[in-house]
C-alpha positions as a Markdown table, in Angstrom:
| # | Residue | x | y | z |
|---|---|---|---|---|
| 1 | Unk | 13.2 | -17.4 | -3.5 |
| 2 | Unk | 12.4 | -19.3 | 0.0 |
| 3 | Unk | 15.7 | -17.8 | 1.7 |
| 4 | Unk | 14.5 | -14.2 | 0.5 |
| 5 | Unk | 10.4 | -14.7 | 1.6 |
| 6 | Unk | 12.2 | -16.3 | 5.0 |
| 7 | Unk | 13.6 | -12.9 | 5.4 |
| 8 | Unk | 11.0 | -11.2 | 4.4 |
| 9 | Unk | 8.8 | -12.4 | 6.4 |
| 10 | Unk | 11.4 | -11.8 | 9.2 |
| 11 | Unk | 11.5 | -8.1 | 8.3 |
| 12 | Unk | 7.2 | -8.1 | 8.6 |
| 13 | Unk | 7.0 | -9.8 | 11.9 |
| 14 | Unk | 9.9 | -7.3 | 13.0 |
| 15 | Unk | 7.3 | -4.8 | 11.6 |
| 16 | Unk | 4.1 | -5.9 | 13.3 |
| 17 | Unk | 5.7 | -7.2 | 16.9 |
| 18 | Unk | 9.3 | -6.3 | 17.7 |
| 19 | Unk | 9.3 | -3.2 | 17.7 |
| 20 | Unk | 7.6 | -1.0 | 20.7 |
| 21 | Unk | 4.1 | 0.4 | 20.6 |
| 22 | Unk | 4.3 | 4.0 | 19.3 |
| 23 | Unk | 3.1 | 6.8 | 21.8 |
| 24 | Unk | 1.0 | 10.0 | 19.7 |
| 25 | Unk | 2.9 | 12.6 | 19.5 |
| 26 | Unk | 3.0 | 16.0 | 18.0 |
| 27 | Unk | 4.9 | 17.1 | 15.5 |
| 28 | Unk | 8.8 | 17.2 | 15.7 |
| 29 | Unk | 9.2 | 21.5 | 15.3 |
| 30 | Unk | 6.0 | 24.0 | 15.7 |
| 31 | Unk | 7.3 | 25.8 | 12.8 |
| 32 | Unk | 6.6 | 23.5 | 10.0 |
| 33 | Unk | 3.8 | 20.7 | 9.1 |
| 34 | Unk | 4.0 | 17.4 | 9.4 |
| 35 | Unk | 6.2 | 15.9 | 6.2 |
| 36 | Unk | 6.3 | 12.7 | 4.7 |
| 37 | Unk | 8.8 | 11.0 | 1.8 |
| 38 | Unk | 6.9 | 8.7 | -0.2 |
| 39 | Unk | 9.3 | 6.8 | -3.6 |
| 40 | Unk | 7.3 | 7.5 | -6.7 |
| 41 | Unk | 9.4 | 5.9 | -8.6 |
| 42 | Unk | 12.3 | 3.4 | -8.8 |
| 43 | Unk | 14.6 | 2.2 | -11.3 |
| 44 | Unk | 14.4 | 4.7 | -13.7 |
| 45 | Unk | 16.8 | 5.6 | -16.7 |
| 46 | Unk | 15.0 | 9.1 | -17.5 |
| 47 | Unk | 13.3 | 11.5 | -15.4 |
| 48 | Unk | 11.9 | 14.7 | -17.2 |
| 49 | Unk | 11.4 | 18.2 | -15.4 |
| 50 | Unk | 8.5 | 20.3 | -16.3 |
| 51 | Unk | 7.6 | 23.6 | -14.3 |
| 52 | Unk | 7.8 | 27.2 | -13.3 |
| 53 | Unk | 9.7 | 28.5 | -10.7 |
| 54 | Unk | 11.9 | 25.4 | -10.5 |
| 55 | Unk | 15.2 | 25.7 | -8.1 |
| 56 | Unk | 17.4 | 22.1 | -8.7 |
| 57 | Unk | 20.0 | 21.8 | -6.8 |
| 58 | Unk | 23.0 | 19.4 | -6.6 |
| 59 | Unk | 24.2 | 17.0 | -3.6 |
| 60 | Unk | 25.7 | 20.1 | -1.9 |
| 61 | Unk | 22.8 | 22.8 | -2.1 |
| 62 | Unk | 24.0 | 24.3 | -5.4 |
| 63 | Unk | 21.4 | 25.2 | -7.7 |
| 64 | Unk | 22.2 | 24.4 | -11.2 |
| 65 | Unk | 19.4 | 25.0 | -12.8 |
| 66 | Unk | 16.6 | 27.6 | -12.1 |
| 67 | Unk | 14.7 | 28.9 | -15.3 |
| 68 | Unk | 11.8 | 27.5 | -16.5 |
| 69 | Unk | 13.3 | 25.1 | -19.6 |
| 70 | Unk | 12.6 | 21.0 | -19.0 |
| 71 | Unk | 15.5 | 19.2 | -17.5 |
| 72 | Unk | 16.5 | 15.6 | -18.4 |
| 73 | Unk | 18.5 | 13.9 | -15.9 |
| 74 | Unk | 19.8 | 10.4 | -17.2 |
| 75 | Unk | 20.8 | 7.3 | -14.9 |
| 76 | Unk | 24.9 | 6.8 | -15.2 |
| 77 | Unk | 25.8 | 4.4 | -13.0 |
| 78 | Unk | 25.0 | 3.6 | -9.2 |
| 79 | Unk | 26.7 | 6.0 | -7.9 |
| 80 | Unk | 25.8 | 9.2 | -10.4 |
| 81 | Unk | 23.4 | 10.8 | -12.6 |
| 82 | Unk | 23.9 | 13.0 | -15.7 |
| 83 | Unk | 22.2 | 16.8 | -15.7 |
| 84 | Unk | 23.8 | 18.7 | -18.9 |
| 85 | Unk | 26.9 | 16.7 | -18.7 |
| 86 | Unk | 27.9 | 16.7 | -15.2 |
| 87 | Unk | 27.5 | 14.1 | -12.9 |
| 88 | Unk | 25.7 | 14.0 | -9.8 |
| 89 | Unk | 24.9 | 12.0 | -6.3 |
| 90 | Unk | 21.9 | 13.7 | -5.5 |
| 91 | Unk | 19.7 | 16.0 | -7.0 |
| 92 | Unk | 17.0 | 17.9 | -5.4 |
| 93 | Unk | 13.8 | 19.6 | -7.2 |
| 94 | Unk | 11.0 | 22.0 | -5.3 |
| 95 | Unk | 9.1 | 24.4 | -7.0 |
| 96 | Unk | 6.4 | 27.1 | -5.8 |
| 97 | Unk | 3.5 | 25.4 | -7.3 |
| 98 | Unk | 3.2 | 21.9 | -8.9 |
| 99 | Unk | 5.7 | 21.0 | -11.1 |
| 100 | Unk | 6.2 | 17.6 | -13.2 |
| 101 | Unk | 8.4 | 14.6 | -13.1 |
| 102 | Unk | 8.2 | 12.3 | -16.1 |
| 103 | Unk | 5.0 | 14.2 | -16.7 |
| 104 | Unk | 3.2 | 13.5 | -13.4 |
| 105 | Unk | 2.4 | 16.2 | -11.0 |
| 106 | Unk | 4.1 | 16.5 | -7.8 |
| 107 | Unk | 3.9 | 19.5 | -4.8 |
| 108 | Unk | 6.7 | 19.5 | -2.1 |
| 109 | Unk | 10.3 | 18.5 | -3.3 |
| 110 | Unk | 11.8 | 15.4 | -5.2 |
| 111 | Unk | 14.6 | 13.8 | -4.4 |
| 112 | Unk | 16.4 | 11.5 | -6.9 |
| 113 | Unk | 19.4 | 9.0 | -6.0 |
| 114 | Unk | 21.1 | 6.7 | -8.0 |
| 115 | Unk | 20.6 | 2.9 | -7.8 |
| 116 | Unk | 21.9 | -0.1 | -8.8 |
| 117 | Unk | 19.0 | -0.4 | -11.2 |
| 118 | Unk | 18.3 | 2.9 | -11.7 |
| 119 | Unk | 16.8 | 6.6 | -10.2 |
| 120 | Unk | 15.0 | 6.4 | -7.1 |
| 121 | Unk | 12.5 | 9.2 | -6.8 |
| 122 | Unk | 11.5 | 10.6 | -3.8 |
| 123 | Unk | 8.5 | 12.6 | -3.2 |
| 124 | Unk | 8.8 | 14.9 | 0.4 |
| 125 | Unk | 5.3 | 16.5 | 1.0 |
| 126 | Unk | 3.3 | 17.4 | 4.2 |
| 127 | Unk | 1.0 | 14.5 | 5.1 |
| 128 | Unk | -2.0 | 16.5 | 4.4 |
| 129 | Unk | -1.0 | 17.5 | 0.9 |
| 130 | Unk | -0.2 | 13.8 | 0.4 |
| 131 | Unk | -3.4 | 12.6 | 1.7 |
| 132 | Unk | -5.6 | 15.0 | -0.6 |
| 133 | Unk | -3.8 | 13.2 | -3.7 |
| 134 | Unk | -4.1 | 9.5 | -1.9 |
| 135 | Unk | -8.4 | 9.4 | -2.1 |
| 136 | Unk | -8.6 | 9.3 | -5.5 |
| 137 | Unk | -6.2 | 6.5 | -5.7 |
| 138 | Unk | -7.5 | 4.3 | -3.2 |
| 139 | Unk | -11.0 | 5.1 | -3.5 |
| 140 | Unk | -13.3 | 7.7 | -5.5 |
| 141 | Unk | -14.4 | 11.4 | -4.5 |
| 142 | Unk | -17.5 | 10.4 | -6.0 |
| 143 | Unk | -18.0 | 8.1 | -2.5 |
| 144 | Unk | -19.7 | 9.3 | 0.1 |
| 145 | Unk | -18.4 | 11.8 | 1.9 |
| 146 | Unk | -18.3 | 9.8 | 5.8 |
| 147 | Unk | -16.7 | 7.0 | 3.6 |
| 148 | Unk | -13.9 | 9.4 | 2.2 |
| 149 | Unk | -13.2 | 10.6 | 5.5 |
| 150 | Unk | -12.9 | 7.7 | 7.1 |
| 151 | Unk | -10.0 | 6.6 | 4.2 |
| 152 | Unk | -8.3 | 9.3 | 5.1 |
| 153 | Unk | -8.1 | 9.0 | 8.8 |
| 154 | Unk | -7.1 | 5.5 | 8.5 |
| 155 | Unk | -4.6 | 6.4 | 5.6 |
| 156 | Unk | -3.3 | 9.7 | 7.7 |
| 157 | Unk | -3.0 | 7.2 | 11.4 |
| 158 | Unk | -1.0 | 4.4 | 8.3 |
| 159 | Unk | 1.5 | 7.1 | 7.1 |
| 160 | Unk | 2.5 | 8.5 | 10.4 |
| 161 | Unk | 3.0 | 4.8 | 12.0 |
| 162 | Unk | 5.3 | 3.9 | 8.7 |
| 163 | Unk | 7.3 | 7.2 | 9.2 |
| 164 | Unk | 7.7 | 6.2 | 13.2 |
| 165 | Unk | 8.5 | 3.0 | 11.9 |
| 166 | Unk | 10.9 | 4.0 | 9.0 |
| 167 | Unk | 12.3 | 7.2 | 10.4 |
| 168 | Unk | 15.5 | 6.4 | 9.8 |
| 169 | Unk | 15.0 | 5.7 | 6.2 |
| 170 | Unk | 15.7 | 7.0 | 3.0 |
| 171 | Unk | 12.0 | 7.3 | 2.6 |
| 172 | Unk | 8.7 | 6.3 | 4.7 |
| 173 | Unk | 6.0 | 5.0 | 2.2 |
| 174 | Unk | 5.7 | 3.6 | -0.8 |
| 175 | Unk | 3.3 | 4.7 | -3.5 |
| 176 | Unk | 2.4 | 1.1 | -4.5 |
| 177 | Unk | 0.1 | -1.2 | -2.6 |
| 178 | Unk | 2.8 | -2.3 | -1.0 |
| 179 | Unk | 2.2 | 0.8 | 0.8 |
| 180 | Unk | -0.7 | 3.1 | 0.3 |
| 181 | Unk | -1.9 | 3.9 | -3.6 |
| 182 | Unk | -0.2 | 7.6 | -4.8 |
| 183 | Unk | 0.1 | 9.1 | -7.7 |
| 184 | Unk | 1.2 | 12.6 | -7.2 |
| 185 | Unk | -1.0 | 15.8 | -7.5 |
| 186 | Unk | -2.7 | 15.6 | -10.4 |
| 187 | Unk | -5.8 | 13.3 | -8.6 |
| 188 | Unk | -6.1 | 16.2 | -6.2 |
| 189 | Unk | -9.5 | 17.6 | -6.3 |
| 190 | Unk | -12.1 | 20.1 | -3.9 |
| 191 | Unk | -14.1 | 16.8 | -2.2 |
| 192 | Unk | -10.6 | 15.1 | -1.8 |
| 193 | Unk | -9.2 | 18.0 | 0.1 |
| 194 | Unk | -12.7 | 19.0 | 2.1 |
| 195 | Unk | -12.0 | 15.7 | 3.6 |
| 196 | Unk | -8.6 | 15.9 | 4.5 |
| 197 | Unk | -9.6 | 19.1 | 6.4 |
| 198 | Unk | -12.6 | 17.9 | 7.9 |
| 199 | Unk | -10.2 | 15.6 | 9.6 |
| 200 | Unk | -7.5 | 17.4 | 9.8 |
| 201 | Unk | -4.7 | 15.5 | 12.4 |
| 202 | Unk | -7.2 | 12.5 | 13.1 |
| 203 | Unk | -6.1 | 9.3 | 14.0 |
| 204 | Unk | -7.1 | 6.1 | 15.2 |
| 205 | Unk | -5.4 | 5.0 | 18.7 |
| 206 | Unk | -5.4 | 1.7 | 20.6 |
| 207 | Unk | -4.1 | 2.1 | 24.7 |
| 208 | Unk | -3.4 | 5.5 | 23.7 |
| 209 | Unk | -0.9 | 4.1 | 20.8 |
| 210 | Unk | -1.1 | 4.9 | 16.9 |
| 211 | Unk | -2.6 | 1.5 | 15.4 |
| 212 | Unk | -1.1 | -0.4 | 12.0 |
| 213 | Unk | -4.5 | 0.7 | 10.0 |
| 214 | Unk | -4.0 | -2.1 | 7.5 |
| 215 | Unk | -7.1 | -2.1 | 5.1 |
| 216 | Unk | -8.1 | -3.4 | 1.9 |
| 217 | Unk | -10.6 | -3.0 | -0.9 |
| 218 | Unk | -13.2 | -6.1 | -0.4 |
| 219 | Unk | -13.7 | -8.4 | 1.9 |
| 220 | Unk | -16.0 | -10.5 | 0.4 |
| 221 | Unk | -18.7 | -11.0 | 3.3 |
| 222 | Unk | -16.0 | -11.3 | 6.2 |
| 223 | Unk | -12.7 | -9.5 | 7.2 |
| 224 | Unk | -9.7 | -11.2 | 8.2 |
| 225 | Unk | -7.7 | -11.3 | 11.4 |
| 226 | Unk | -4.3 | -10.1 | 11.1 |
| 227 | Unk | -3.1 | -13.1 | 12.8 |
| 228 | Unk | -4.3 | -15.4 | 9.5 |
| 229 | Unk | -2.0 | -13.2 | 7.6 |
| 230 | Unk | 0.5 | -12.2 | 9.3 |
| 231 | Unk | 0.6 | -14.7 | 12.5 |
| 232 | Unk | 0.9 | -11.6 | 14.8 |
| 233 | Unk | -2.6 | -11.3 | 17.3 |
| 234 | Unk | -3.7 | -7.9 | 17.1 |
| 235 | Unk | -6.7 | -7.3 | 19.0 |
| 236 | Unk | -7.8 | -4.3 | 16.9 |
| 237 | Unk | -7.4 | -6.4 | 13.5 |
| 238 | Unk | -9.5 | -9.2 | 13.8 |
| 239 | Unk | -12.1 | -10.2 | 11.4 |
| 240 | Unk | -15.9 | -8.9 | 11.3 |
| 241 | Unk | -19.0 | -10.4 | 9.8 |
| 242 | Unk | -19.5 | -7.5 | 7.1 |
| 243 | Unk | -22.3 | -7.7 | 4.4 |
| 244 | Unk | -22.0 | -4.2 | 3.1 |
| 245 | Unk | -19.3 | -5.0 | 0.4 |
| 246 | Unk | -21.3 | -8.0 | -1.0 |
| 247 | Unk | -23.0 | -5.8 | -4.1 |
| 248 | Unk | -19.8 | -4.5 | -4.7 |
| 249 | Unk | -17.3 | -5.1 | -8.5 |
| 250 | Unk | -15.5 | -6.8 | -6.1 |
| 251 | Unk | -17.2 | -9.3 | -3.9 |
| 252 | Unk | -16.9 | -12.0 | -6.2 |
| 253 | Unk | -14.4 | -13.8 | -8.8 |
| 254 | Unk | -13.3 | -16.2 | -11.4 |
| 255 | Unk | -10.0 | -16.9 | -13.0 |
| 256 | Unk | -8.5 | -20.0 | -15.0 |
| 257 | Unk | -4.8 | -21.1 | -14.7 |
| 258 | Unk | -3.6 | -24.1 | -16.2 |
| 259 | Unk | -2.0 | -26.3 | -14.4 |
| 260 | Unk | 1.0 | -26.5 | -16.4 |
| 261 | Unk | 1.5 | -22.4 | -15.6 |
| 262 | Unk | 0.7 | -23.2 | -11.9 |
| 263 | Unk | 3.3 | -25.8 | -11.8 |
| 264 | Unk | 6.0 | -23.2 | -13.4 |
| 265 | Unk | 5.3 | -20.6 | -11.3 |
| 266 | Unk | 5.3 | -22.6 | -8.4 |
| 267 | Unk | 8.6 | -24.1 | -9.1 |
| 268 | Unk | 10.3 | -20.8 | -9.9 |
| 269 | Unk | 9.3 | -19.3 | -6.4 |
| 270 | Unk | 11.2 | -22.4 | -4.9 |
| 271 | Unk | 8.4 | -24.8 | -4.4 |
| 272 | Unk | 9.8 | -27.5 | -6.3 |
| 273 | Unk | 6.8 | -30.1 | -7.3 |
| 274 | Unk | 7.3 | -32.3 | -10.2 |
| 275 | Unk | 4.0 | -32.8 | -12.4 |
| 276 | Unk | 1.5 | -31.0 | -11.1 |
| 277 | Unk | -1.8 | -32.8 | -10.9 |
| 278 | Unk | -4.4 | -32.1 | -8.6 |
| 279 | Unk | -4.7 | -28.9 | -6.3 |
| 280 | Unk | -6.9 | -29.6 | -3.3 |
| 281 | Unk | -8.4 | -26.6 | -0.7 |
| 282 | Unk | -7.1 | -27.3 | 3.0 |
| 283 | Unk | -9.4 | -26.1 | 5.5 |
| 284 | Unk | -10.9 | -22.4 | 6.4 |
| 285 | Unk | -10.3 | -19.9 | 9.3 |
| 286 | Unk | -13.3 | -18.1 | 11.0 |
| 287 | Unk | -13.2 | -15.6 | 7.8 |
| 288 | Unk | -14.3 | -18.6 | 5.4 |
| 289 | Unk | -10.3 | -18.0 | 3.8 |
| 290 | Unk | -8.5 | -21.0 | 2.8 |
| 291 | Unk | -5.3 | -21.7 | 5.3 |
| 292 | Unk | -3.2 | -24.4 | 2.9 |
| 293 | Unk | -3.6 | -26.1 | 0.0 |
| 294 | Unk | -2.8 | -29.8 | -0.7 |
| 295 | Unk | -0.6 | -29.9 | -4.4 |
| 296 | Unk | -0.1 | -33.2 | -5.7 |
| 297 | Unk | 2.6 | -34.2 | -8.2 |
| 298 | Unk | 3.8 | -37.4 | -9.6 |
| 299 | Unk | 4.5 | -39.6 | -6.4 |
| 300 | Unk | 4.5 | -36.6 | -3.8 |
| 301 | Unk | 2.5 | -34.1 | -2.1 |
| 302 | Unk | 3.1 | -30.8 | -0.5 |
| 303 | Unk | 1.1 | -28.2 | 1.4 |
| 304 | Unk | 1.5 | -24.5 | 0.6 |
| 305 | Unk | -0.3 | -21.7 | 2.8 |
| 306 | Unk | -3.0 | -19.7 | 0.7 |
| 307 | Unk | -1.3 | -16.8 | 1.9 |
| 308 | Unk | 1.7 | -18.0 | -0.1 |
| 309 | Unk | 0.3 | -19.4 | -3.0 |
| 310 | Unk | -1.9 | -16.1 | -4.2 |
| 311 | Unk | 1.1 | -14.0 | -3.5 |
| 312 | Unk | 3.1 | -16.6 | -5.9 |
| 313 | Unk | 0.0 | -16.5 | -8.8 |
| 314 | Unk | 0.0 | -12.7 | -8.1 |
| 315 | Unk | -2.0 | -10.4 | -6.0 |
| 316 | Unk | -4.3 | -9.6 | -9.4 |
| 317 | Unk | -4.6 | -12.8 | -10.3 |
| 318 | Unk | -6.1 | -14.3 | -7.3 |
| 319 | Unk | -7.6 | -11.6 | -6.1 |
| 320 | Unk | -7.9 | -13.2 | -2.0 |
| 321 | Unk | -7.3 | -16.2 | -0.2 |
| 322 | Unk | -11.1 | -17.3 | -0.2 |
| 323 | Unk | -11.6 | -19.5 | -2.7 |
| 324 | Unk | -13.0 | -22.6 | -4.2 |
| 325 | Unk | -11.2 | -25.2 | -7.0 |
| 326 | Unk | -12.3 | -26.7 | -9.7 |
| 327 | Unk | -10.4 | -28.8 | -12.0 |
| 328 | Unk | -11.0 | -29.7 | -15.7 |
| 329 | Unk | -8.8 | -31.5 | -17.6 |
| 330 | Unk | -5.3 | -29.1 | -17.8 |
| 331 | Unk | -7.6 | -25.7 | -16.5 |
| 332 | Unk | -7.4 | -24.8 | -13.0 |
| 333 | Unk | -11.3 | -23.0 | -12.2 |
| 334 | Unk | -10.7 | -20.6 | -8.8 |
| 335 | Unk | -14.0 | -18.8 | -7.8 |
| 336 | Unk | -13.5 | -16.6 | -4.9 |
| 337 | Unk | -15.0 | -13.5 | -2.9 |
| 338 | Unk | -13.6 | -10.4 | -1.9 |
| 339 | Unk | -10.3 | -8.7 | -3.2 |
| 340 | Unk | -7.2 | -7.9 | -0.9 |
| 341 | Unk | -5.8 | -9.5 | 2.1 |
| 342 | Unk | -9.1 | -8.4 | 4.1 |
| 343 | Unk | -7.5 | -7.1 | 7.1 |
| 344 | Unk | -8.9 | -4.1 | 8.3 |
| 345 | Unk | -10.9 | -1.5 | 6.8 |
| 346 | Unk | -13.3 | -2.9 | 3.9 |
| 347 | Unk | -13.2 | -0.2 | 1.5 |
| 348 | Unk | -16.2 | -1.3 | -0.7 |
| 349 | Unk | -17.8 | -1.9 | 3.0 |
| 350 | Unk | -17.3 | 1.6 | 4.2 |
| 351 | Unk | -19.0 | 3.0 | 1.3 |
| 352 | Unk | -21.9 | 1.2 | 2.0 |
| 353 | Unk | -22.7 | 2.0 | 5.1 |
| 354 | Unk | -22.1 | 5.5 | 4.7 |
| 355 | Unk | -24.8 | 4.9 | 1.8 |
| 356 | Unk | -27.2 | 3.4 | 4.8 |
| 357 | Unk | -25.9 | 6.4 | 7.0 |
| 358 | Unk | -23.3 | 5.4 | 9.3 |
| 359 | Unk | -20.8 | 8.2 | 10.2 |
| 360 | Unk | -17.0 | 8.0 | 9.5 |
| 361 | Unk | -17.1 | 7.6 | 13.6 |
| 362 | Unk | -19.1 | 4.4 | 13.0 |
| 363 | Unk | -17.5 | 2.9 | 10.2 |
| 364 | Unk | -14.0 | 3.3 | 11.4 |
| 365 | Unk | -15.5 | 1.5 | 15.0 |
| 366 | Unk | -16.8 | -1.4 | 13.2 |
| 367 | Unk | -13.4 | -2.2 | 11.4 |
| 368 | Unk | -11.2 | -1.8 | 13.9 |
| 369 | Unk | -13.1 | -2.5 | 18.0 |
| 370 | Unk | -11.7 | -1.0 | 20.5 |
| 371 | Unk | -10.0 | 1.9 | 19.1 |
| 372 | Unk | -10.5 | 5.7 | 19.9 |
| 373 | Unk | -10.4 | 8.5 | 17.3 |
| 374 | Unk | -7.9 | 11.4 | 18.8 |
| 375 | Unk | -7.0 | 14.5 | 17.3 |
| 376 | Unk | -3.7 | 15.9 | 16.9 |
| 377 | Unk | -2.6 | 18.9 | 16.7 |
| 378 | Unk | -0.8 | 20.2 | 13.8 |
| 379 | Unk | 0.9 | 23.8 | 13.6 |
């Protein structure tokens, strides 16, 4: 597990520095929209077909099936999937209207590949169709309106920096919060999409590049600098005092491990300790977030970052990196603030202070100084 978050962390650093800044620019043909592919799905051994209008086609632009009866395609082996007994590399799904896969709703085309685990799905929309589905999966329509807008510029200027970034791959995004929260069509509604056209091509720019709009859904009082994080100095992503999210769901929490699970969970992500015993904060950054954290065992000591630790309890479980201990007998007490990696945007933030009045303009300054809001121009 050490060898694979080495490389991982590789591949993030490759991510955030290596590659150059990325210039605006307009979209590839003046013909068509902007189009992202975002995988809806992974590993999967059954994928069901709902819709009317459906055109499939097979890994050489054959359609093979086009009336309006369900399709079930079944995972075969890595190389092939089965559609009414015949084996296929790649299948291919669009529709006029929305159709379903596995009975979620999806606009655009779906592509689906064999894995070594299973069906990867692939979801090929235009960014604005995507975005109109996003808001009700990272936030709520119900939100103010400045705060919905200002998601969806910094989820639009996201997308189109991962596509630069992954242009070359299969597919762009994620629909996980690995990436950006997506769940098809069927969380589409009027205020989502009012939004989307309100802002229609917006996006946030630093020295006239597309920034990495990282953002989060708490910070807890303060956001984080990416550098904490990430250990990359972006001058765009460093932390801000904000009280706006402190009344939120999220601004504080509590959660009990015992140490015995600790201990297992440590030692299967590689950090071997032998009899856990005592957990101990290290010191804070600027943000109030915990850096390290001492873990004693029988006769030893090591130091794990916080980063690393929360990410090795899971994401859910420790909901941030700021956090207090308190140990009773076998029971591991963490009481923290905020919930997410805090860099960026403060989602439970912006909603605030578009409660108190401050414009999507405003909010999207505050979380990320220095930039400029530019609009591009779609066809």
């Amino acid at each position: 597990m050490k060898r694979f978050y080495f490389l991982f962390l590789i591949c993030l650093v490759s991510f955030l520095v290596v590659n150059k800044p990325l210039a605006v620019e307009k979209p590839a043909t003046d013909s068509k929209e902007e189009m992202v592919r975002v995988a809806v799905m992974k590993n999967a051994t059954l994928i069901k077909i709902t819709g009317d209008d459906l055109a499939i086609s097979d890994e050489n632009g054959n359609v093979i099936h086009s009336d309006g009866n369900p399709v079930l395609i079944s995972y075969e082996n890595s190389s092939s999937m089965l559609l009414n007994g015949v084996s296929h590399n790649k299948i291919v799904v669009s529709g006029n209207s929305v159709f379903r896969v596995n009975d979620k709703g999806y606009r655009g085309t779906i592509g689906l590949y064999p894995k070594d685990k299973g069906i990867l799905v692939i979801n090929e929309l235009p960014l604005e169709k995507y975005l109109v589905g996003l808001v009700n999966c990272e936030i709520s329509s119900k939100w103010p309106i400045e705060a919905i807008k200002a998601q969806v510029i910094v989820a639009r200027t996201y997308a189109l920096y991962k596509k630069h970034m992954q242009a070359k791959s299969q597919y762009h995004l994620e629909s996980t919060v690995l990436d950006q929260a997506y769940d098809g069509a069927d969380k589409e509604d009027d205020i989502a999409e009012k939004a989307v056209e309100d802002t229609k091509g917006q996006v946030l720019l630093y020295n006239g590049q597309l920034i990495q709009a990282f953002y989060h859904s708490c910070c807890g009082g303060h956001t984080e600098s990416a550098k904490n994080v990430w250990g990359v100095d972006l001058p765009y992503l460093r932390g801000v005092k904000c009280d706006s999210c402190l009344n939120s769901p999220f601004a504080k929490w509590h959660q009990s491990i015992s140490l015995s699970k600790i201990n297992s969970l440590l030692n299967a992500a590689g950090y071997k300790i032998n009899g856990l015993k005592n957990i101990t904060p290290g010191k804070t950054d600027e943000s109030g977030r915990l850096e390290y954290l001492i873990l004693k065992g029988n006769g030893e000591s090591k130091v794990i970052r916080a980063v690393d630790f929360r990410r090795i309890m899971g994401y859910s479980v420790i909901k941030s990196t700021a956090f207090t201990v308190d140990i009773q007998g076998d029971d591991v007490n963490f009481n923290g603030m905020g919930n997410g990696h805090g860099v960026g945007l403060c989602q439970w933030g912006a909603r605030q202070k578009a409660i108190d009045g401050a414009t999507c303009k405003e909010i999207l300054s505050f979380y990320y100084p220095g930039t400029e809001l530019k609009q591009l121009n779609y066809n």
